[in-house]
C-alpha positions as CSV (number, residue, x, y, z in Angstrom):
1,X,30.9,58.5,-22.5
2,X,30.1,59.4,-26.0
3,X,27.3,59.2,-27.9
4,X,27.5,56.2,-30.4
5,X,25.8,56.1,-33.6
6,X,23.1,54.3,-34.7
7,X,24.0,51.8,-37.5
8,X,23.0,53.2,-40.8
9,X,21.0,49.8,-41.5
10,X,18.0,48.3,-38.8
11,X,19.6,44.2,-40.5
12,X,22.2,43.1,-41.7
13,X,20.3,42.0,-45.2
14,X,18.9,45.5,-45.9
15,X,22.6,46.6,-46.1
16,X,23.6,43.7,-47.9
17,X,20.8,45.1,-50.8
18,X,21.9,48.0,-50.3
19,X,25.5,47.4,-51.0
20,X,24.6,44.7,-53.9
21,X,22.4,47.4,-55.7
22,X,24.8,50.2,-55.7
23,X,27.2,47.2,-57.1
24,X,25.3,46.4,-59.5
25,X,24.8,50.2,-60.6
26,X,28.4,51.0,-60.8
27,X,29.1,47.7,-62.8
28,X,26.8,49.3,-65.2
29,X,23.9,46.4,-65.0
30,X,21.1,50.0,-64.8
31,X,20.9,53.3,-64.3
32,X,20.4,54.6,-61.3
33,X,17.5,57.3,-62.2
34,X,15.6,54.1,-63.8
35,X,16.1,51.9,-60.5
36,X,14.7,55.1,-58.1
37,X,11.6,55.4,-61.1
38,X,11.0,51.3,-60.8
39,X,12.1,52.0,-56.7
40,X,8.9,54.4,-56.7
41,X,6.5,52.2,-58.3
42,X,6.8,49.6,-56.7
43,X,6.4,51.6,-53.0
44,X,3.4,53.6,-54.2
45,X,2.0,49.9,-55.1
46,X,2.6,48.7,-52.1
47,X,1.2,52.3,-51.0
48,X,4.3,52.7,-49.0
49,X,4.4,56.9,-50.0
50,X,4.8,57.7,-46.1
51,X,7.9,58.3,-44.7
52,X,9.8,55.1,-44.1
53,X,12.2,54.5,-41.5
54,X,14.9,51.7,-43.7
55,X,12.7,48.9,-42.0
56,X,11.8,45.6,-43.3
57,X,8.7,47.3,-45.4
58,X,11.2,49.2,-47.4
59,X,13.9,46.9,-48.0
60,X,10.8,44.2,-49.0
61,X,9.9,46.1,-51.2
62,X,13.5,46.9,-52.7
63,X,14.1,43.8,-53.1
64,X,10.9,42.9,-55.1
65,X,12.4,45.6,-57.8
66,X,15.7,44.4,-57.7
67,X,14.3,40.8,-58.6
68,X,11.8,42.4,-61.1
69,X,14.8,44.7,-63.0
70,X,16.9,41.7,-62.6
71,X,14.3,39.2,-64.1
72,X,13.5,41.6,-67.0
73,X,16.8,41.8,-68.0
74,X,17.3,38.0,-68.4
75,X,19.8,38.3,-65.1
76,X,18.0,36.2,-62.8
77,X,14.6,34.6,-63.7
78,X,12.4,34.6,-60.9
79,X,12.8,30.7,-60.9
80,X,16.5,30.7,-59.3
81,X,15.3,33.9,-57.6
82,X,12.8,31.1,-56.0
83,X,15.5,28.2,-55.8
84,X,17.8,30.4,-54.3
85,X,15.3,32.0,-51.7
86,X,14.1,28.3,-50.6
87,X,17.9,27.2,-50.2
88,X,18.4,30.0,-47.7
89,X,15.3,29.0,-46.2
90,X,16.7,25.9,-45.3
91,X,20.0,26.6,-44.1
92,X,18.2,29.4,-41.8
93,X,15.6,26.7,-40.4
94,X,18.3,24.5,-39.7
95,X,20.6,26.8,-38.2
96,X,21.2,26.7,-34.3
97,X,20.5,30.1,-33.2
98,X,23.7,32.6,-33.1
99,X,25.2,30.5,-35.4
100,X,25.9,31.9,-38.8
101,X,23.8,30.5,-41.8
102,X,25.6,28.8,-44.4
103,X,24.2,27.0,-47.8
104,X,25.6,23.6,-47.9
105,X,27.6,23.0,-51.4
106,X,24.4,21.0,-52.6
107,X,22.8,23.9,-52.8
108,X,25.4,26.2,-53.5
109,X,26.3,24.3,-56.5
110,X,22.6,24.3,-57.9
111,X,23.3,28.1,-57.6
């Protein structure tokens, strides 16, 4: 039997970040040298400089400088971040396990 590979992503969020990011690059919303500089800081805040394996620690912290970039540029004000964030939270909560989790349009449309 072959050998399969290992998925390139421990969760499906951390490549959904990862794909969004590399979206938002290519659309031209920033650079990519200033994201790995603002990537940096924020991991040696966190005083994450040891090798990292792609796990939640790493993918917390790229998200906190995707919201940060994001909220200095007027793109998503840490507000919605926070609405957004607590409507997830609530479809998750209420989700029967195994099931996929889905924002009701309430809270879709407050999106």
């Amino acid at each position: 039997m072959p050998d399969i590979p290992e998925p390139a992503f421990a969760e499906p969020w951390h490549a959904q970040l990862f794909a969004l990011t590399v979206h938002l690059n290519e659309s031209g919303r920033f650079a990519w040298p200033d994201w790995a500089e603002r990537f940096g800081a924020t991991l040696a805040a966190h005083g994450l400089a040891r090798d990292l394996d792609g796990g939640d620690d790493y993918f917390t912290a790229w998200l906190e400088t995707l919201e940060k970039l994001l909220a200095e540029q007027g793109s998503a004000l840490p507000e919605e971040a926070g609405s957004v964030r607590a409507a997830w939270e609530r479809a998750y909560l209420s989700t029967a396990h195994g099931e996929p989790v889905r924002l009701p349009e309430s809270d879709e449309q407050a999106i």
